[in-house]
KEFI-199738 format. One record per residue (C-alpha): y, x, z. Coordinates in steps of 0.2 Angstrom, whole numbers, plus 5000, padded with zeros to 4 digits. Each point is the difference from the previous one (the first is absolute). Layout:
N
YXZ...
END
This chain:
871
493746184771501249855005501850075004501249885009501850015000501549965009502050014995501050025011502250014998501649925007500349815003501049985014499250175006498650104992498449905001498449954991500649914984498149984995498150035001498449984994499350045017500549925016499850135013499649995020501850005010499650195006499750064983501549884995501150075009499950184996499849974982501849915001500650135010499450174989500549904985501850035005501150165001499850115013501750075006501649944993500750034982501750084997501249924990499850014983498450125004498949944987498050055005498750034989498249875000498950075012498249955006499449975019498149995002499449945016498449925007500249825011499649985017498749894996499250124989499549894987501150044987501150184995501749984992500950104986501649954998501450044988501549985004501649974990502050005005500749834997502050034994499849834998499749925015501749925008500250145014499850174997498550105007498549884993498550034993498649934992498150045004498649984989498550005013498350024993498549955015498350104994498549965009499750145011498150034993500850024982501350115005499250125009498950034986501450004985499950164990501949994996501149915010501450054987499349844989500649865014501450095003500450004981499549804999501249965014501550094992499449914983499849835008502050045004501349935014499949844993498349934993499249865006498850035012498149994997498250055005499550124987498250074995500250184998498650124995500150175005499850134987499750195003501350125005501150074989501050185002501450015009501450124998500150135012501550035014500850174997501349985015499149945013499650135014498550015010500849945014499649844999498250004997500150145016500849865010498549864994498550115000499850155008501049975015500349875016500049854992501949925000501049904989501050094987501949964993500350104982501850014997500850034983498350014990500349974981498149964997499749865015499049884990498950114991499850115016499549835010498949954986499250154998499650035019499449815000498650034985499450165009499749945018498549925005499549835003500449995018501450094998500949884986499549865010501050045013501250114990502049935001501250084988501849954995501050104985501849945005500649975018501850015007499349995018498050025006499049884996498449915014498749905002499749945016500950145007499150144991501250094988499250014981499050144996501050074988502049934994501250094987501849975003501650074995500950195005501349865006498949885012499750175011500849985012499249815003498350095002500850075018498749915008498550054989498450045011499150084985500350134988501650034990499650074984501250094985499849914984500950114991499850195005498250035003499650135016498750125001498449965004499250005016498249984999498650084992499549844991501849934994500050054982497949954998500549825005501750024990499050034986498849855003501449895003501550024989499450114985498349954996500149874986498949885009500650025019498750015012499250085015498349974999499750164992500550075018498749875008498850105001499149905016500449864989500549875013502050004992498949884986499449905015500849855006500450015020499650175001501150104989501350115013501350144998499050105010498449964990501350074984500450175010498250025005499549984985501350134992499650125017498049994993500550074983500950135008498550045010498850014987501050124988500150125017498149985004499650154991501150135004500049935019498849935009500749895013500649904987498349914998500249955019501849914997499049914985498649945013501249955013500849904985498449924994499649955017501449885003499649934984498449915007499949884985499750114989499550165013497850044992501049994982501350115002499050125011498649984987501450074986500650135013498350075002500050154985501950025009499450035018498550114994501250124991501250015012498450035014499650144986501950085002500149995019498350085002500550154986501850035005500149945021499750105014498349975005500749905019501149894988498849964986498849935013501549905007500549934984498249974994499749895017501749914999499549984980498449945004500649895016501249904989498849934992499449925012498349894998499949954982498950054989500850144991499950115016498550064996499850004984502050125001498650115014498850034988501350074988501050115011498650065008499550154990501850075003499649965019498850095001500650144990501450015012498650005015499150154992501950114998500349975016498649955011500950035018501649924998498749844991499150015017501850005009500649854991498549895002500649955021501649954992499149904987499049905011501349975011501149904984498449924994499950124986497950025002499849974980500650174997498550055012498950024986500850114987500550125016498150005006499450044981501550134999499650095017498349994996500150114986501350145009499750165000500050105017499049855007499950075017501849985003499949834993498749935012500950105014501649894997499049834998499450035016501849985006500049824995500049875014499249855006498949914987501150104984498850164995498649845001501049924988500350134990498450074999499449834994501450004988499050094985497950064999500550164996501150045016498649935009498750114992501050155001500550015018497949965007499350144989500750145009500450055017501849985000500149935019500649854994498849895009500849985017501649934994498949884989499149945016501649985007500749914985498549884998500549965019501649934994499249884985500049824998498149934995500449994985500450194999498550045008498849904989500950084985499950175009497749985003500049954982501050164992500050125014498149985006499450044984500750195004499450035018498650114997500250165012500250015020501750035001500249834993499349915014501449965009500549914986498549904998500149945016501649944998499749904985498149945009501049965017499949804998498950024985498749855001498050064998499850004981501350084996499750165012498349984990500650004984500950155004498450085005499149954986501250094990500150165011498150024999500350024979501450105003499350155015498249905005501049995016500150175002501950025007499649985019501649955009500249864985498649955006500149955017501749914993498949904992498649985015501449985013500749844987498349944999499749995016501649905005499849884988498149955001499650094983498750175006498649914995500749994981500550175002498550055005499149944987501350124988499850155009498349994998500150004981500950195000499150154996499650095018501150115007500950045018501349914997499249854992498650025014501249995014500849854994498349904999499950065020501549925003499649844993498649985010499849955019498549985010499649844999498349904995501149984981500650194999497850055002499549854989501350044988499450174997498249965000500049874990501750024986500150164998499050094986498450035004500150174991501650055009499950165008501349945012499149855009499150115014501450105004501449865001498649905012499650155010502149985003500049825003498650015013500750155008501749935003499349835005500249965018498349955013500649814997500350024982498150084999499149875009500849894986499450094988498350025003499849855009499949964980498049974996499550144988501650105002499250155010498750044986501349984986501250125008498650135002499549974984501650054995500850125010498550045014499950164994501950085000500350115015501749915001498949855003499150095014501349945015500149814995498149995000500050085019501649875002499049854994498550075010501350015016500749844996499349884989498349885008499150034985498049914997499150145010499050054985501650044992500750065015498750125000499750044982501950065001499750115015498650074991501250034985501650105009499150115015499650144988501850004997500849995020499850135013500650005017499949855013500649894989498150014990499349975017500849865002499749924982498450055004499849905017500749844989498850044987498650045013500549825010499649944982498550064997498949975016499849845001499549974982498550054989500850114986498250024993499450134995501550145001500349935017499350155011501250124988501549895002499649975019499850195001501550054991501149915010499350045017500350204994501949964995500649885015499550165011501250005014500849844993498649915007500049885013498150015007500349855011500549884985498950074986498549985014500449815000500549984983498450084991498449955017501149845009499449835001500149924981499650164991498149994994498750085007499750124985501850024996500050055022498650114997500650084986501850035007499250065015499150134992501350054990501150035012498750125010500050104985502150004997500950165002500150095014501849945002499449814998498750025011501150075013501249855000498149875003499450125012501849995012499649815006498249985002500349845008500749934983498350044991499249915015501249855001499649984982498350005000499949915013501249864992498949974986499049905012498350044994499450194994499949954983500050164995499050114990499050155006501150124992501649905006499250015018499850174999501750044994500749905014498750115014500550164989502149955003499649955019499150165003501350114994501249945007499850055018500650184999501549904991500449865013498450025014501049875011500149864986498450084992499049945016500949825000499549994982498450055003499549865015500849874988499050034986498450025010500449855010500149934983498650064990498950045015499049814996500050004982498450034993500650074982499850174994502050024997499949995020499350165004501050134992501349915011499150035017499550174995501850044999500849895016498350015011500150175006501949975007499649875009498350075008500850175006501649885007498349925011499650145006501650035009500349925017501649964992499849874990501449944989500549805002499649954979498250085003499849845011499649904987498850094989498549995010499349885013499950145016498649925009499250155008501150115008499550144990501149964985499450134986498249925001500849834998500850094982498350084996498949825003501349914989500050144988498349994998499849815000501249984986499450134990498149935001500749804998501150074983499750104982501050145005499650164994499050125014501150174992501549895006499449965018499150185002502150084996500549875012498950075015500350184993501849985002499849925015499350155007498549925008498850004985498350005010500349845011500849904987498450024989498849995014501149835004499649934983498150085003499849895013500349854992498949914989499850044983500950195006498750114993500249944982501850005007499850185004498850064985501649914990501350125006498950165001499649954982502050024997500550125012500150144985501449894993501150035015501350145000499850165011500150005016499649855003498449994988499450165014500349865014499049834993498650114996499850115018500249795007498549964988499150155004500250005019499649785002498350064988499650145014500449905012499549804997501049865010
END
């Protein structure tokens, strides 16, 4: 390294006699000015060579100067100064300032100055101080930094070289000492670090802002540290106090600082106490936390530390104040990566503490949360987990407020495990708890709690963690319930349905429940999922198992709680009907949403029919009289082949007093219904029950209206005869409307030359002859006959008689008519007399045995009497 020089001495004052450097005016200045005694000299007071190490303003350069008394000089009081300028990059990394202070004083007072080359060698021993106190060193490093005056010291320039090899780089940089002044000594108003001066030069030290130090007697020690640093810095052979830096920023330019010394010193301390007390380990976190440079290192060499002294805390603390200090411990560390890893080693002795003492574990964990002390969460779970007296345990978790028995039931498996298998009553304070989570909580809480629900005391908890739950995840969950109880844990679940439901997932849940083994529980769940719609009936007949003894039972269900609209929809569906009976036709559940869809439903009438057919045997009361009628209304206007008359019949002897004789006339003989269909219908009804029968037989005057509407008698003989058979029984019934009925239909049928015809004038002639013979004749008979002759009845017999010969009619039919008449003998010699009336006559004697007593006794005395006596 290149060391500069400067001399200074007297010449007409004390100034720079000469250099190798030529310095800025700041730095100038001061050099000349430390270069010369501080304080005045005494006569005849001669003063020993003392050295003044200072840095310049600028920086660039530090000087160690010796300084000489010149006896000499012309006036007393001089000196001369030997002032060596080191650039400040070499100096602050020179092992042994000792060598430039020893080329100075070599060099001498007087020799020429010059630039010099030195090489810095290694350090050498250097003798220890025996007198100096503690005191000072106190004063420099282990208190408020001031400056400090030594007065009286014997060992001043060994002490300031000694203290100037031990401190660090940033320190010496800045570091000012003199070994001799008779007053203080400044640079830019700051007072030197540290100045020796004389017993004598007290009392010029009056002013002194710093410490005032006794060189000669030393005084006790008042810190803890003093003779540690004593021993570092004036009797260790090589002075230095890097073996205190245990941070190692003292060897760091810039960053080296008394306090960095004294935490450094405070850290040792620490670590010898760590295993005997605890807390210790936290005064060695607080320290490695202001150390950020170097903050993961030392915390990554503190780790065995911290896991010991977690270890003694959890063995030797109350149980309250082990959590505390294992949260603060754990807390101090902040975010760095040694966190967990000084977790994962304490944690067996966590958890050992949880299982001692379970409650007062349970107790602390508010506390912990509160201070962000959650990482101890784990241990405590595992630990309570394995307590004995569990009961009391869970009891006291569900204490826990807000989202923390969540937390901590998510903290450790086994916890989780342990508290779902049995009933400790713990379930309502977890619904409570899962209220209080954040999403992340909760999507921690399906995935580790979920797993556990299996029972129905659970559900409340299940719907908590399902309550905003999205479609395949409420799926998921019952996927795994169907391996875990085949659904069988009924209020569990309707959780499930009722979550379904909400979110649009009950056709995927569907699809599971139908995959568990059969049971009531199971059972009652696939009810739930399914409505009444066209997609509930499909869904069942066409995805579920055909072998599944459930489908008929589950559709009988549906059906039933379908309402009207919802079964019109259903079976408004081509082929649905048939593939329902297929199914469930035959359950007697199915029994009333047959008669509904019957009551309800406009089925094809063959259907319509068919399933009337299907239910009666299985109704009683007027309700079967009434799905008879439908069935009935149905049936008579079409040809159902073969089982036609059964079916008809059937129906007719269920509607009974259900019937609506009016309606069923028009519907099975109106106008539009065929001829045959009307003939049969007709003679169907004439043979219904008693009770039907009765219902025809109260409105004659529909059975004529709707004969009469056809138009035309189209009608077969038998139909004709039903409809005369009806008429005619009817009078004892309604004689009144029997008689109205009985002019219309003879009006009607009186010119039609068909067979059907006569049957019908058997039954309404006789009526409407006797109503002739009465001088009262009733207004409607008007009509019937064209009364020419004023005697009316011969008017009835003529046209009798003329139609009867103009027409196929049978003669048994016109031989009742005139026996009921009451007039038998001159309504056959009427038709006698017309031509062609013997054969007419011969015709009806011919048939006469065919007609019912008495009036078989009558047509045959009429014959017998018009052959005894001819026309």
């Amino acid at each position: 390294m290149i060391v500069d020089q400067q001399l200074h001495g007297y010449n007409h004052g004390h100034e720079l006699l000469s250099g190798s450097i030529t310095l800025p005016p700041r730095d100038q200045d001061l050099v000349d000015r430390l270069s010369d005694i501080a304080g005045p000299i005494a006569p005849g007071e001669k003063i020993p060579p003392y050295i003044t190490c200072y840095p310049l303003p600028s920086g660039s350069h530090y000087v160690v100067a010796r300084t000489w008394h010149d006896r000499e000089a012309p006036r007393a009081g001089c000196v001369r100064t030997r002032s060596l300028l080191i650039p400040m990059a070499e100096w602050t990394s020179v092992a042994d300032p000792s060598t430039l202070v020893a080329l100075a004083t070599d060099a001498g007072p007087t020799q020429k100055m010059k630039r010099l080359s030195v090489e810095p060698g290694p350090a050498k021993p250097s003798p220890p101080v025996e007198t100096a106190g503690a005191e000072l060193l106190e004063a420099l490093f282990l208190e408020h930094s001031v400056s400090v005056a030594v007065f009286g010291s014997k060992s001043a320039e060994l002490i300031a070289l000694r203290i100037l090899t031990a401190i660090w780089p940033s320190m010496r940089r800045r570091f000012t000492v003199s070994t001799f002044c008779n007053s203080p000594r400044t640079i830019s108003k700051k007072s030197f670090d540290l100045v020796f001066a004389p017993v004598e030069a007290r009392s010029r030290f009056s002013d002194w802002k710093g410490r005032r130090v006794d060189g000669i007697r030393a005084g006790p020690l008042r810190h803890r540290w003093s003779s540690r640093i004593a021993d570092e810095v004036f009797r260790a052979p090589y002075p230095s106090l890097s073996a205190l830096d245990t941070f190692g920023e003292m060897a760091e330019d810039e960053k080296g600082s008394e306090e960095a010394l004294r935490l450094s010193l405070l850290w040792g301390e620490l670590a010898d106490k760590v295993g005997s007390e605890p807390h210790a380990a936290l005064g060695l976190l607080d320290i490695a936390n202001t150390r950020m440079s170097r903050r993961s290192e030392l915390i990554t060499e503190l780790a065995p530390v911290l896991a010991r002294a977690a270890t003694t805390a959890v063995s030797a603390m109350a149980p309250s104040e082990a959590w505390r200090f294992l949260q603060v411990l754990i807390g101090k560390l902040g975010e760095t990566r040694w966190r967990l890893s000084l977790i994962r080693s304490v944690r067996s002795s966590t958890v050992a503490l949880a299982q001692r003492h379970p409650i007062e574990a349970v107790e602390a964990i508010p506390h912990l949360l509160k201070d962000g002390g959650e990482f101890l969460l784990s241990g405590i779970a595992a630990g309570i987990a394995k307590a004995d007296a569990f009961e009391r345990v869970a009891s006291s978790l569900t204490g826990l407020s807000g989202d923390a028995l969540l937390r901590t039931v998510l903290a450790a498996p086994e916890l989780t495990v342990r508290l779902l298998e049995d009933d400790y009553g713990v379930e309502p304070s977890l619904v409570a708890s899962i209220g209080g989570a954040n999403g992340d909580e909760i999507a921690e809480a399906r995935k580790r709690i979920l797993p556990q629900l299996v029972d129905d005391r659970h559900a409340g908890v299940l719907g908590a963690l399902l309550a905003n739950a999205g479609a395949s995840t409420i799926v998921i969950e019952a996927e795994r319930l169907r391996n875990a109880n085949d659904l069988t844990a009924v209020a569990l679940n309707s959780v499930l349905v009722d979550a379904a439901q909400r979110e649009g997932g009950a056709t995927a849940l569907r699809d599971v429940a139908a995959k568990a083994r059969q049971s009531q529980a199971s059972n009652a769940m696939l009810r739930q999922l399914l409505g009444s719609s066209v997609a509930d009936v499909r869904w069942i007949l066409d995805t579920m198992e055909k072998a599944d003894a459930r489908r008929p039972m589950l559709l009988a269900d549906v059906l039933t709680s379908a309402s009207n609209e919802q079964l019109r929809s259903i079976f408004g569906q081509p082929g649905m009907l048939s593939d329902v009976l297929v199914l469930a036709g035959d359950l007697p559940s199915a029994t009333e949403v047959l008669a509904r869809i019957v009551e309800n439903v406009r089925l094809q009438p063959a259907d319509h029919i068919g399933l009337v057919m299907r239910i009666l045997p299985r109704i009683d009361g007027p309700r079967a009289g009434s799905i008879a009628v439908s069935g009935l209304e149905a049936a008579l206007p079409k040809d159902l082949g073969a089982e036609r008359e059964s079916i008809v019949s059937t129906l007719l002897d269920r509607a009974g007093a259900q019937l609506d004789g009016v309606r069923v006339l028009k519907v099975g003989a109106g106008q539009g219904v065929p001829a045959g269909l009307a003939s049969s219908n007709l003679t169907l009804f004439d043979r219904s029950p008693p009770s039907v029968r009765a219902k025809l037989l109260e409105n004659p005057i529909a059975l004529a209206d709707t004969v009469v509407s056809r138009k035309t008698l189209d009608l077969s003989y038998q139909g004709g005869e039903a409809v005369g058979r009806l008429l005619w029984d009817s009078d004892p019934v309604n004689h009144r409307a029997f008689l109205l009925a009985s002019s219309k239909l003879l009006s009607f049928a009186t010119n039609v030359t068909a067979e059907a015809a006569s049957p019908i004038i058997a039954a309404a002639f006789p009526s409407v002859y006797r109503e002739l013979q009465r001088e009262s004749l009733p207004d409607f008979l008007s009509y019937v006959f064209p009364f020419v002759d004023w005697d009316r009845c011969k008017v009835a017999r003529r046209e009798l008689a003329r139609s009867f010969l103009n027409s196929n009619w049978r003669p048994r039919d016109i031989a009742l008519a005139a026996a009921r008449a009451g007039d038998a003998g001159r309504i056959i010699r009427s038709i006698a007399k017309r031509d062609n009336g013997s054969r007419a006559i011969n015709s009806i004697e011919r048939e006469a045995d065919s007609l019912p007593d008495p009036w078989k006794h009558q047509v045959k005395k009429a014959i017998k009497d018009l052959r005894n006596d001819p026309p």
